[in-house]
N, C-alpha and C positions, 0 to 999 in steps of 0.2 A: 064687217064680215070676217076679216082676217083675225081679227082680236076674238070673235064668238067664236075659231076654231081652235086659234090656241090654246081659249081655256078650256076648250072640252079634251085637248091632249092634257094638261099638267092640269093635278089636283091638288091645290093648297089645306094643307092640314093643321091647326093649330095644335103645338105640344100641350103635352101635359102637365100638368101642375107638381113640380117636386115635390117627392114624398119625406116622412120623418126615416131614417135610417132603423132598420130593426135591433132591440136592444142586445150588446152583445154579453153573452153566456161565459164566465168562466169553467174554464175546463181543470180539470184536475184528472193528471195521471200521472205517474212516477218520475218524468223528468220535468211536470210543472206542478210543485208544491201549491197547495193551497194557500193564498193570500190574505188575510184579517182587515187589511189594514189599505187605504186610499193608496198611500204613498209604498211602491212597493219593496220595501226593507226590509230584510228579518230581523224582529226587535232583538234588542239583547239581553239577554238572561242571567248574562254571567256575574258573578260579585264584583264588584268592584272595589277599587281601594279609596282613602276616604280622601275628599276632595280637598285639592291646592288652594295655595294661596286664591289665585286666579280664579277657582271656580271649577275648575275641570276636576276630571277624575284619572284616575290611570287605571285599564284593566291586565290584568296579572295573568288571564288565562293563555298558555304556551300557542292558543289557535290566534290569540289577538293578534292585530295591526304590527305591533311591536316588534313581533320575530321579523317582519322586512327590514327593521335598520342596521345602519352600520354594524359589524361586529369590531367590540372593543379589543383593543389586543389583549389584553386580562382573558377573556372568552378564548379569543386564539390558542392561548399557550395551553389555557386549561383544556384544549381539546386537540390531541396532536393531530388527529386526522386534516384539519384544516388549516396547519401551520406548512408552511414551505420555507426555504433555507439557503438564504443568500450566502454564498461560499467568497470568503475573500478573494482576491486576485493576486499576482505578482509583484505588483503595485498599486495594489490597496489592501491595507497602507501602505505607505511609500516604503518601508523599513521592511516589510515582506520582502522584495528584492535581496537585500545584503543575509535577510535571515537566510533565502533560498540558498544564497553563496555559499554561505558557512557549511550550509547541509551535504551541499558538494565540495568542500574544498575536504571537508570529515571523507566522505567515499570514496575523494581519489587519494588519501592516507589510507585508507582501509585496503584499497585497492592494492597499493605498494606494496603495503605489509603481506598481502596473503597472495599474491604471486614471486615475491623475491624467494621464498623458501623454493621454491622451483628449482632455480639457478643455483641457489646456495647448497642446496643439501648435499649433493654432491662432497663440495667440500667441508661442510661443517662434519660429512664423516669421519675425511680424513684427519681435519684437525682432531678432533678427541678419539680415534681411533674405535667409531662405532661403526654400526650397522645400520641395515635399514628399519629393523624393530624399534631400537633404541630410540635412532632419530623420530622416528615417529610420537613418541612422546611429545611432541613439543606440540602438536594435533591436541592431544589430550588436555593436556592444558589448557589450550584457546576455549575446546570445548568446555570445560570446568567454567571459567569466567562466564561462559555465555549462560551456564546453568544456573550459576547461584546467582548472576543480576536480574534472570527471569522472576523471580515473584518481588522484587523491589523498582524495580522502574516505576511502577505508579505510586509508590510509596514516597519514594526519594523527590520526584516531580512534584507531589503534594508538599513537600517541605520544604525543597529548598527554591522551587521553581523551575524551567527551562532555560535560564540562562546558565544557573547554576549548576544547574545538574549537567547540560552540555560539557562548560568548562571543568567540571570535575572528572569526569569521564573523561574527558582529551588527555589530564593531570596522570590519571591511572593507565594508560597507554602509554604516556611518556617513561614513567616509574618502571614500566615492562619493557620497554626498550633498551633502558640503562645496563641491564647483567649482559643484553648482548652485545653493547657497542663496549662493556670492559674485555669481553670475552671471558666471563665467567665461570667456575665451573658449571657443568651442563645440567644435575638439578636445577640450580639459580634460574636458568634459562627457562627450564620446564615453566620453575614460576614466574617467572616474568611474562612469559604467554597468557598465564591465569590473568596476569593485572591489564595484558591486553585485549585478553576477551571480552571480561568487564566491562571495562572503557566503550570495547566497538557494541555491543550491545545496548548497552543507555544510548548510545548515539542514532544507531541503526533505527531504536525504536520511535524516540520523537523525531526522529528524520522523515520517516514513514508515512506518521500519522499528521504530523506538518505541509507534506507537499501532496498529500493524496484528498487532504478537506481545500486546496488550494481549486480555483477554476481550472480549467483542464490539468486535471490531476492525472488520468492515465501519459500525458502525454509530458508534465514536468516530474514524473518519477519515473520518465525512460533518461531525460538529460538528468537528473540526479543518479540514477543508477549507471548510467554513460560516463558520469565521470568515475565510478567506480572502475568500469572496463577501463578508461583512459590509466588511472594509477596501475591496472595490470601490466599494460602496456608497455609506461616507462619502467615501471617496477626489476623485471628483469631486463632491458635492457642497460641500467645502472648497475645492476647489482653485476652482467658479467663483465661490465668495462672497468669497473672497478679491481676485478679481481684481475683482470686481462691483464691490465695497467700494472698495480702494486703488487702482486703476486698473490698466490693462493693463500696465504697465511693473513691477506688483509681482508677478508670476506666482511669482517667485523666493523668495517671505516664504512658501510653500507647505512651503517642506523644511526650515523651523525646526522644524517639527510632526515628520517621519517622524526628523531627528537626536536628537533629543531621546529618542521611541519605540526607535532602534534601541540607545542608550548606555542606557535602562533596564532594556532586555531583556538587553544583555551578562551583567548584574551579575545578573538573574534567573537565564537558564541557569546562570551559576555556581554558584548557589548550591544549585539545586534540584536538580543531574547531579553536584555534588561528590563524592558517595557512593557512585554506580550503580554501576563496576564491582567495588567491594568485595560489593557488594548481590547480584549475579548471578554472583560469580566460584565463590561454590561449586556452585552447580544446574550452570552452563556449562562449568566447567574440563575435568572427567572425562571428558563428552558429547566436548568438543571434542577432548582428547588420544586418544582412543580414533578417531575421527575422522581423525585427521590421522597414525594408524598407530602410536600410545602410544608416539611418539618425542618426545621433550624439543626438540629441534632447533627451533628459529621458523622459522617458513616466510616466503618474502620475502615484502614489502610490496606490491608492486605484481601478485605471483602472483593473487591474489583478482582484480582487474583485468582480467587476461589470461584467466582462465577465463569470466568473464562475460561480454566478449565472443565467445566460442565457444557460448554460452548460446543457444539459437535464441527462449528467452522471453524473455531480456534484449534481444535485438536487436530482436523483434519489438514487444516491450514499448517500445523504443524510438520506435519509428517512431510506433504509436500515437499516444503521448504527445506527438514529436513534432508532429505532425497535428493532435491536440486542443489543445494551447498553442498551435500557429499559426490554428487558428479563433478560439477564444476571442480570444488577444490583439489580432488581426488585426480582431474584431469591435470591442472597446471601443476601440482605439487609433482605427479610421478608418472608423466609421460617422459621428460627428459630422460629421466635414469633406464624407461622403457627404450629409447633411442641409442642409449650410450652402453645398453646389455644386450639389448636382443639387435638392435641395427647395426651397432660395431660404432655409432657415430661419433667424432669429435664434442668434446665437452666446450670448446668456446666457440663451436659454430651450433651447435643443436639447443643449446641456452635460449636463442632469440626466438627460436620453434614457439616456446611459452607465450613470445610478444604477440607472434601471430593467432595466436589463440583468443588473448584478450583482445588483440584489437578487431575482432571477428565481434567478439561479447559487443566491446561499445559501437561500433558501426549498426548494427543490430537491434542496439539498445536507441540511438539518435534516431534509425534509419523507418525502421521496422515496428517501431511501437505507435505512432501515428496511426498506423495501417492496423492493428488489434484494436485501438480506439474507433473508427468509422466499420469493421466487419465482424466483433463482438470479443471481446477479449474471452469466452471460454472456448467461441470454437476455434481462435487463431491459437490457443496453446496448444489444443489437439496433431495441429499439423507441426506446431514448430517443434514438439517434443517427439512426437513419430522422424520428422526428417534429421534429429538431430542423431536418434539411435540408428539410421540407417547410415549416415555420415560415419561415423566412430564404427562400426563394421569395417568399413574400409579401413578407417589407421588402422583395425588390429591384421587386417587380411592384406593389405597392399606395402610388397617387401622393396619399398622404395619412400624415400626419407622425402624427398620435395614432394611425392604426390602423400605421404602421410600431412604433412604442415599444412596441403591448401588443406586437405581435408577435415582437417584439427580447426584451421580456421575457420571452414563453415559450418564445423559445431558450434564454436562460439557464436557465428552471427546467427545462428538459430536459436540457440540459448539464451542469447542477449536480450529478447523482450519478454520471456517470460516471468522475470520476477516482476517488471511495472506492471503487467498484466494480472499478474496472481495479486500483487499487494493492490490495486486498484478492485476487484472481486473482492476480496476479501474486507476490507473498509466498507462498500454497501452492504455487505452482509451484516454489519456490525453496527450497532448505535453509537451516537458519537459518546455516551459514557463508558462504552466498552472498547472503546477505540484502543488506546492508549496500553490498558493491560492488556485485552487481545493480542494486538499488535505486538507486543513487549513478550507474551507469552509464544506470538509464533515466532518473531524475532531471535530469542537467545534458544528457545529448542531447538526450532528450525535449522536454525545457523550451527548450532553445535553436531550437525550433521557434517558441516565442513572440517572437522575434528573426527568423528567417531568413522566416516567413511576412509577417507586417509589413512589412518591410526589400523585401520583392516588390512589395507592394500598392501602399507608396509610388511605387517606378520605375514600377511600370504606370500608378499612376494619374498621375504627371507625363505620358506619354506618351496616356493614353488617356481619362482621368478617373476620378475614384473608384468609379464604378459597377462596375470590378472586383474592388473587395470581395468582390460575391456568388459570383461563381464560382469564386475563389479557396476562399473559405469551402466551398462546396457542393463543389467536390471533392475538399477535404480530412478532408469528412465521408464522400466514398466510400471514401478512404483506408483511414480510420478500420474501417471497416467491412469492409474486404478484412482487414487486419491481423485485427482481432476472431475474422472467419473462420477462419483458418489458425493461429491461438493453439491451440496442443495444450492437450488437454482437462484439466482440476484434477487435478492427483495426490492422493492418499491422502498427508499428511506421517505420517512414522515414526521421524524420528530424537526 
């Protein structure tokens, strides 16, 4: 009875027989192409090339398989967009180190040389019984050499190399040193400037373009340009101990020091550039024939030259420089005689005013160019060229000689990083075939502003007094500062 009630609560059903699946329908609408074919492939239509050894085919159309492999480095060069540019180190190669040496032991000669006129001038008036116009000349000169080596540095580096052109350059330095350690008459002298503008200009230039394609390049042309402030430094601190010592008629026993420096260093560059362009001709050679239309042909010497002045960075880059080498120099050449007319000061206590000026530059230059590398090197020159003209206000307005010096000194350590700054800018700006004369073209003009500004200050100040210094100075930091502006913005390099 219990079992007749159960089944009449639960009713057992048998399932149904599974059925065949309904056939299914291709669909076709714009994101599911029509099919031809079982397998579903889109046949291939394209030509093909004619078959291998093996059997296979290769298809040639730029949509094929093909464009996913490797890219040959042949491909690479041939297409700069997708070349990148591994930058030597400071030791790699190993011989980059002693090269970088040379490059600094050249700027702190450079350095010596172009602040001892500071100290000296003074008395190189008295010796030949000139002026301050006269003396000035010797500016004009330097600037001469810097002008006529501008369109040969890539000329001379094509021929004779970087070893040789360094060493010849140190040679031509030495040459201009000689009429002043005879004490010559004071034409001689003018040209003996000429043979050391030269010189600093070939050097300046592959100096430049050497430590700024190096790995951190803003930050090893603040210690190369640092040791240029360090040669400030000692510069006149020799030149008035010397005079202090053996009296004012030995001014001249000054450039047994810088002859001596510039014949050591010849034999340095030689030895440490002997190498390079075997070192770099394989990375460079390819880049460059591809570059230049993978035609064999040489390209003339002085074409480099004539492009770079079409360069609106080079020109601009120019003026700059020109501008900042005529503060600067214009500063350490004729601030002291500023101290010794208008302050009443002592000539062998106001001499070392000069050291603290340079050694404002290289502290500056060590301290402070690190810091425009990590917050952008154009907008750290904005400030450092604005607080340098408000600094130099003061020397000319504050009638007290220790608060002019600090204040002289923190021109220079404002000053001091903007040339690794500008020449670091100025190199991305530039391909590395334009490097070299670029560089050479803002190098020997630029620099010849350390001539043409001075070579002013003097005639004014014969006419007016030295206190034109300052507004020479102050407007050539507007300059400075206009050019800055209108410098087109860092490119992306690609080659």
């Amino acid at each position: 009875m219990e079992a007749t009630l159960f089944q009449a609560l639960v009713q057992v059903e048998s399932n149904s027989l599974p059925q065949a699946p309904q056939r299914a329908v291709p669909r076709t609408y714009p994101a599911v192409p029509q099919r031809d074919n079982d397998i579903e492939l889109k046949p291939l239509t394209r030509p093909l090339a004619a078959p291998t050894p093996s059997g296979g085919s290769t298809p040639r159309e730029e949509r094929d398989l093909e464009m996913s492999a490797p890219t040959t480095p042949g491909e690479m060069l041939a297409d700069p967009m997708s070349t990148f540019e591994v930058l030597p180190g400071l030791m790699d190669p190993p011989m980059n180190k002693f090269r970088f040496a040379s490059c600094c032991f050249q700027n702190l000669l450079s350095g010596i040389n172009d602040s001892a006129p500071g100290a000296l001038i003074p008395y190189i008036e008295k010796y030949y019984g000139i002026g301050y116009a006269t003396v000035s000349l010797i500016f004009i000169g330097n600037a001469l050499g810097y002008i006529v080596a501008a369109p040969f540095v890539d000329a001379i580096r094509m021929r004779l190399g970087r070893a040789k052109t360094c060493s010849l350059a140190s040679i031509s330095m030495a040459l201009g040193f000689i009429p002043l350690l005879a004490a010559a008459p004071f034409p001689a002298i003018v040209v003996g400037y000429f043979f050391i503008g030269f010189g600093s200009a070939l050097n300046q230039a592959i100096g430049n373009v050497f430590t700024a394609n190096l790995k951190n390049g803003t930050v090893l042309l603040g210690s190369l340009h640092g040791s240029y402030g360090i040669g400030g430094i000692i510069g006149p601190l020799i030149a008035t101990s010397i005079v202090s010592t053996l009296g004012e008629n030995a001014w001249n026993r000054f450039y047994t020091l810088v002859i001596s420096m510039a014949v050591v260093n010849a034999v340095f560059y030689l030895w440490a550039f002997w190498n390079y362009e075997n070192e770099t001709a394989a990375s460079e050679a390819p880049a460059a024939s591809l570059a230049d239309g993978q035609t064999a042909a040489p390209r003339a010497e002085l074409s480099a030259m004539l492009r770079a002045f079409k360069s609106r960075v080079v020109l601009l880059g120019a003026t700059f420089i020109f501008a900042y080498q005529g503060a600067e120099v214009s500063i350490s050449g004729w601030v002291i005689s500023f101290l010794i007319a208008t302050r009443n000061g002592n000539p062998s206590s106001v001499g070392n005013v000069t050291s603290g000026f340079w050694g404002g530059i290289t502290l500056g230059r060590f301290v402070l160019s690190p810091i425009g590398a990590r917050v952008g090197e154009k907008r750290f020159v904005y400030f450092l060229t604005v607080g340098a003209a408000v600094f130099q206000l003061l020397v000319w307005f504050v009638p007290n000689i220790i608060g002019e010096a600090v204040s002289l000194a923190i021109v220079g350590l404002l000053l001091g990083p903007v040339y690794p700054c500008a020449a670091t800018v100025f190199t991305r700006n530039l391909s590395r075939q334009e490097q070299v004369s670029g560089l050479g073209v803002i190098s020997a003009f630029g620099s010849s502003g350390g001539a043409v500004a001075p070579f002013t200050t003097g005639l004014l100040a014969q006419a007016a007094g030295t206190f034109v210094l300052h507004p020479i100075a102050i407007g050539l930091f507007g300059a400075m500062l206009v050019c800055w502006f209108v410098l087109p913005t860092t490119r992306k390099r690609t080659e």
